[in-house]
C-alpha angles and dihedrals in degrees: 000000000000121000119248122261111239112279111278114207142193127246096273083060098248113146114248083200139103114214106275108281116260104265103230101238084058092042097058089043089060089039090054087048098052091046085052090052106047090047089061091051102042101024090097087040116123097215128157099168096127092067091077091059081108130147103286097005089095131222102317120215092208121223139271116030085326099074094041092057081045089049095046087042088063104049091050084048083056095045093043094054091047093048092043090049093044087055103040085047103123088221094055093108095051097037081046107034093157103094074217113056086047096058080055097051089047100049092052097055083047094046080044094051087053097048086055095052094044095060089040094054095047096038090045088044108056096017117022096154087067101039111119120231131263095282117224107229130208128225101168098118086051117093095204088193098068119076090206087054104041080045093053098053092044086063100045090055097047093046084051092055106048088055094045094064094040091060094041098061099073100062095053113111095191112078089201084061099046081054089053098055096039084068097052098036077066098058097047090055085047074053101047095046096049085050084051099050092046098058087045117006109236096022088094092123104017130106146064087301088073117052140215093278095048103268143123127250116257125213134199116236087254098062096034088053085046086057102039099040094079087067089051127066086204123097101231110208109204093165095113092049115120115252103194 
């Protein structure tokens, strides 16, 4: 994969770049470190989670820090198809005809594939009875052919997706975890603001999202899941999530 030019900014100063993507031998170093480390932390779970996948019980996230990984690995297996299918659109030169706007656009579905694997490789690792399945999303709503559209849904995932993890972080027990998260709850604001300023230059960190302190929303795993089903033909079953 090849490195990043320098940012590149507009006249106001405000950076046109993603953060570089992950290169993958780095990528599969951090990967190898995350599975070591959950399995530090589940191996000695008693979890049988995975028994209530059951025929018309829906996908089940599981319990514990299990089913928050689990929870956190489905919404980056929902980010990571949209961005893979924004960029392999036949259409993406001409929907995105700044060379700009299309590096951003490929660095976060790269920065989105790695989150995925990453949660794949830690939750297979310490606990491969309770990982979820690879989840089948649907787009259908989604004009990929329109730049307003494919903009609009990208917003509204990353913005997801910020608050997701906020939320999130509260109801893990595993402070290695918490740390873990707090890094990739970074990258998708990062995320969330260059989608922003691309739909309207300087509103990067503007909006109902961000509130009157200076802070993004946080949302608990049930309205986040309310919000997110529609994109994915799965029932997600979230009943057995901590709440506290």
């Amino acid at each position: 994969m090849a490195k990043n030019t320098n940012p590149q900014e507009t006249a106001d100063g405000l950076t046109k770049k993603v953060t570089s993507p992950i290169q993958r031998r780095s990528f599969l170093k951090y990967a190898g470190a995350g599975a070591a480390l959950s399995t530090l932390f589940i191996m000695g779970c008693d979890n049988d989670d995975d028994m209530n996948n059951l025929p018309g019980d829906g996908v089940n996230l599981g319990s514990g820090d299990v089913g928050i990984l689990n929870y956190a690995y489905a919404l980056e297996q929902l980010e990571a198809a949209f961005y893979t299918q924004v960029v392999a659109s036949t259409s993406f030169n001409t929907t995105f005809s700044n060379a700009m706007e299309r590096m951003i656009l490929t660095d976060i579905r790269d920065h989105e594939v790695a989150h995925r694997e990453f949660f794949k490789a830690a939750i297979t690792s310490a606990a491969p009875d309770d990982i979820i399945p690879g989840l089948t999303p649907d787009f259908s709503a989604v004009n990929f052919n329109d730049r307003n559209a494919v903009l609009a849904t990208a917003k509204t995932f990353e913005d997801l997706g910020v608050a997701a993890y906020n939320g999130a972080g509260k109801l893990l027990t595993s402070a290695t975890f918490l740390t873990l998260a707090g890094k990739i709850v970074s990258v998708e604001a990062r995320h969330a603001a260059e989608i922003r300023d691309i739909i309207s230059n300087g509103t990067f960190a503007s909006g109902p999202e961000i509130n009157n302190m200076g802070m993004d929303r946080a949302l608990m795993p049930k309205d986040v899941l309310a919000a997110a089903q529609p994109f994915i033909k799965e029932k997600i079953n979230f009943s057995n999530l901590p709440t506290t």
